[in-house]
N, C-alpha and C positions, 0 to 999 in steps of 0.2 A: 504494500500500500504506500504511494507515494503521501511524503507526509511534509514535503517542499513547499508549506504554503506561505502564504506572505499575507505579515500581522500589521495593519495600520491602529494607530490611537488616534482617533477624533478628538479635538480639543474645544469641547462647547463650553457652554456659557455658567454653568453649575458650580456654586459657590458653598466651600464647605463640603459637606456630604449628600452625594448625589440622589437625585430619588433612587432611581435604579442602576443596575449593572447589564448593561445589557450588549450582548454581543452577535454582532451583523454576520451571517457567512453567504461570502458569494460564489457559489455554482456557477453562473453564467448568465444568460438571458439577454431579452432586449433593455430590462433595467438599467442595466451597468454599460448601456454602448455608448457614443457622443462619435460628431460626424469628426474627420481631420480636416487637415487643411486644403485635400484635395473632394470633400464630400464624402469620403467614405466609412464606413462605421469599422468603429474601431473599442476593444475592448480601455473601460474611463478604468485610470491608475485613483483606488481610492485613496489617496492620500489628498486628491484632488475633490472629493465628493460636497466638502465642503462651500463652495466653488458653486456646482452645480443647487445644491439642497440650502441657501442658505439659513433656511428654516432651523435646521437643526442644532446651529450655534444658541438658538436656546432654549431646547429643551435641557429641563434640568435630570439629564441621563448621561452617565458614563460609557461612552459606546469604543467597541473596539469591534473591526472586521479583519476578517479572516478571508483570504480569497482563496480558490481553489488555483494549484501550477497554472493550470491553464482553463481559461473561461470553457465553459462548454455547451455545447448548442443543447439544447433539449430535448431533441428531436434523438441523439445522442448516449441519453441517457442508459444505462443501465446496471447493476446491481450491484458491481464495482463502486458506482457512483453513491449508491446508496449508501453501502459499509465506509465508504468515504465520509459522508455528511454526518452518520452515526459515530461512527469513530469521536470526531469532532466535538461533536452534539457532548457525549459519554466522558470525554478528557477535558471538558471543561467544565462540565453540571455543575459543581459545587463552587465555582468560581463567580458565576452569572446567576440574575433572578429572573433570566427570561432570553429566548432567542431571535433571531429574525432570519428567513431563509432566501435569500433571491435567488429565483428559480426561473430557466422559461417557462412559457406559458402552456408548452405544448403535451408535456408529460409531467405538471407538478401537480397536479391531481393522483396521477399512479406514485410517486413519491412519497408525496406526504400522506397519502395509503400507506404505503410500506414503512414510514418512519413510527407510524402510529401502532403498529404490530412490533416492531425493532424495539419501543420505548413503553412496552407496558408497566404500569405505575406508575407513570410521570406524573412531577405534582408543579411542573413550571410549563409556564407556553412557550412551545414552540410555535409559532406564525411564519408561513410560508406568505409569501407576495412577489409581484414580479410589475408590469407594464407592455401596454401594445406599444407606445411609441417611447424612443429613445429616451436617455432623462435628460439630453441636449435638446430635446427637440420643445418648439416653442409651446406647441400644447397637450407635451409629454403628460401622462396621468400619473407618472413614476414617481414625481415629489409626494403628492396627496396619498400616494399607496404606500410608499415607504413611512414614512411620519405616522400616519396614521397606526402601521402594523407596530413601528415601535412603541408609539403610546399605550397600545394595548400590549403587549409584552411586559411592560412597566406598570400595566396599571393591578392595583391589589383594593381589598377592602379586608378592611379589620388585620392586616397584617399578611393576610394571605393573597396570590396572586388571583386575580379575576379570571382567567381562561388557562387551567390550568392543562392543556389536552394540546394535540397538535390541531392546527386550523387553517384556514386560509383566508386572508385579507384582501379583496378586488372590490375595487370603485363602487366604496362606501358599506360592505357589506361581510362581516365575520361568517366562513362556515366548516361547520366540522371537515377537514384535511379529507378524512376516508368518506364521505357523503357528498364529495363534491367531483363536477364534469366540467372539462373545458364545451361550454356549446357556442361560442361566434369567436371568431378570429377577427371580425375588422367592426369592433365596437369596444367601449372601454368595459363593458359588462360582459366579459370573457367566460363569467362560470355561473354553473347553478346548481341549488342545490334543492330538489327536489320532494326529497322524502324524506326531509327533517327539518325543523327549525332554523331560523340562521338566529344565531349566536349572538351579534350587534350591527348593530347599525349606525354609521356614521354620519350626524347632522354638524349644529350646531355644537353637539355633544356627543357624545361615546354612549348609544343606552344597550345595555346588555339585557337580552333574553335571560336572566340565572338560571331560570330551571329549568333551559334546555344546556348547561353548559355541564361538562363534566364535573361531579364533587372534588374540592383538593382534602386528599391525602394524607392528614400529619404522617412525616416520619420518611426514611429513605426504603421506599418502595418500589425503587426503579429495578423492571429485572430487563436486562440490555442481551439481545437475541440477535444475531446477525448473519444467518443464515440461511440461502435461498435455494430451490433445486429449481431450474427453469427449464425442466424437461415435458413443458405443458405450451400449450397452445389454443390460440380463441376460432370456436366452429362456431360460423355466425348460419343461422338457418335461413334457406331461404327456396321460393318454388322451383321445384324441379332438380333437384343438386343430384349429381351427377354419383350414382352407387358406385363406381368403383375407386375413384377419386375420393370419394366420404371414406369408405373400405379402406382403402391403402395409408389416410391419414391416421386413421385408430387404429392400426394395427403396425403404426411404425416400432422397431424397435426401441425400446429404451423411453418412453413414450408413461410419462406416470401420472399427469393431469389434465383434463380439457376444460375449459369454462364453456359452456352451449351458451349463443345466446339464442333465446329462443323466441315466439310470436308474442304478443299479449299477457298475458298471464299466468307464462310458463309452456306455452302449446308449439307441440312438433308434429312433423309430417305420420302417421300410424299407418304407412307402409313396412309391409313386413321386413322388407332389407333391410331397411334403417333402425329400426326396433331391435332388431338381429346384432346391427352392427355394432348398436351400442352395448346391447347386454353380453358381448362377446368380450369389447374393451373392459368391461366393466369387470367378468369372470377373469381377465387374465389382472386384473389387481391396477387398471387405471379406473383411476375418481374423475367420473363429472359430474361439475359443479353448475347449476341452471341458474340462467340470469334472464332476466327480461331486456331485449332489446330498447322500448320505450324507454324514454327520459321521466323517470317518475312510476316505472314501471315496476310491479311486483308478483313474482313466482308465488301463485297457490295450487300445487297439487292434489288432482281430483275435483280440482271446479268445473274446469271441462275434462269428458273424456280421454281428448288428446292429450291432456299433463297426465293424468291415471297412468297410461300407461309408461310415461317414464319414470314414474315411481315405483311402477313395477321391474323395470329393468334397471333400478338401483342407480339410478339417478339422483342425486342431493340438491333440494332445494335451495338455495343465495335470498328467498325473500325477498325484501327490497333491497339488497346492497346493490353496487355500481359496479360498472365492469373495470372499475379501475381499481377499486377496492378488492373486487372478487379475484381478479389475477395475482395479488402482489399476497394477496392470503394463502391461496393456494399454495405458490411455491414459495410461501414464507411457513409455512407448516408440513410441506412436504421438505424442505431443509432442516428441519430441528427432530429427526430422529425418533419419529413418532410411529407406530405399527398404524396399518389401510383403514382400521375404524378408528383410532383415536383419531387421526386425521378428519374421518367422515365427521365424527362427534363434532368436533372442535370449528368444522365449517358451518356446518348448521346453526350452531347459535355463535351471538358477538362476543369478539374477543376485546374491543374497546369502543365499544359504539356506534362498530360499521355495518348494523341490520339492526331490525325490529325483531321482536323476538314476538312468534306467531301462536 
């Protein structure tokens, strides 16, 4: 694990002893780009952020960022990247009362999924945030998204931090990390989150939902898990798919997970091939896991006939979790050494928040 990162101290405006401690890590993204001198984007050196944010000189927060070697595209991303940010996250907890993640846009949803399984017992926020437009650019949404995510990282009541769970911060709007989807690319309202509460919302003030937000914790309850098998793969359903193609997918070797995404409320094709070919995968010891394709979408098995029968071929219901959730669960518990049911067990119901429990 490359651990070559480079540490800036921001110098704000905080007099005495800071509210908080809070520390920025940059991954990559369009956040941290600013155009050169020939137009072209380029990754911003933060020692320079300053500069750009100069809001931040006075909040009263001690911030220190962390960059990763090399910025990295999001698109990019993968699990390596992951045990990288946890790493991080894990070598500093006790030093910080709160994190701030900038992420792109395009995979920080399966992320901060996966950090949210990586940091079960966490009793401080991490906030994940990013931006569509440069934070050089004139009507970049990057300053109001980063400020904002810090304040909520630093903000507590009664002594305890206010969002103590991983989340994600986009234009104006807190939502639990693992219940959240990137849906528009060319607007500043980049994600949504469906089939749960959001968290806060950002006006003239910060007002938090509480009791949708996760309880903190007393006490050091962090169990830090870093472990993924990515020997799975997303079968999206759709008319007419082609049986031998389907066949040759489920029965690759080496082959331990699939998420289905399936019709409406869990419903698949009850062609006998296809019913065949899952309960064959299924008999040779690969887990799928059923997602609903819809946005806001939720697997009930046995509502209609056609879910019936993938419960009958030992298919596991996802409930309402996301497919970015359900992926990064899957081979975050098929990496922790766990036998084909505790596995099965352990998808079925949430492990931090990321389903409804049915």
């Amino acid at each position: 694990m490359d651990k070559n990162y480079r540490i800036v101290n921001l110098s704000t405006s905080f007099k005495g002893s800071p509210k908080a401690n809070i520390l920025i890590i940059y991954t990559g993204g369009t956040l941290g780009m600013v155009h050169d001198e020939s137009g072209a984007l380029v990754a911003l050196k933060f020692n320079q952020i300053l500069k750009h944010v100069p809001s931040l000189r006075s909040l009263d927060l001690k911030l220190t960022v962390i960059s990763f070697p090399v910025p990295i595209d999001s698109s990019n991303i993968n699990v390596t990247d992951w045990q990288s940010l946890g790493y991080i996250i894990i070598e500093n907890y006790h030093q910080y009362d709160g994190f701030v993640v900038l992420h792109g846009t395009d995979t920080m949803a399966f992320t901060a999924s996966a950090l949210s399984f990586m940091l079960q017992g966490l009793n401080k926020p991490v906030v994940f945030t990013g931006a569509q437009l440069p934070i050089s650019a004139i009507r970049t949404d990057a300053r109001a998204n980063l400020v904002t995510a810090l304040e909520i990282a630093a903000a507590q009541k009664n002594g305890r931090p206010m969002v103590p769970e991983v989340s994600i911060y986009f234009d104006y709007q807190l939502m639990r990390g693992n219940r959240t989807f990137k849906k528009r690319s060319a607007q500043f309202a980049a994600f949504g989150c469906e089939n749960y509460p959001i968290l806060a919302k950002a006006g003239i003030r910060i007002a938090y939902n509480e009791p949708a937000i996760m309880p903190f914790i007393p006490g050091d309850n962090l169990i830090y898990k870093d472990k993924f098998d990515t020997s799975v793969f997303i079968l999206k359903i759709f008319p007419s798919m082609d049986e031998s193609i389907t066949r040759y997918l489920l029965d690759k070797p080496g082959l331990k997970g699939v998420v289905l995404e399936s019709y409406g409320s869990g419903n698949a094709p009850t062609e006998p091939w296809f019913l065949d070919a899952l309960k064959q995968a299924v008999d040779k010891g690969v887990i799928i896991y059923n997602v609903s394709q819809l946005i806001g979408g939720m697997v009930m098995h046995g509502r209609y006939e056609t879910s019936k029968y993938l419960d009958d071929a030992g298919v596991i219901s996802g409930n309402d979790i996301t497919r970015e959730a359900a992926i990064a669960k899957l081979m975050f518990l098929l990496g922790n050494e766990l036998d084909i049911e505790q596995v099965k067990r352990k998808l079925a119901v949430p492990l931090t928040g990321e389903m409804a429990v049915l």
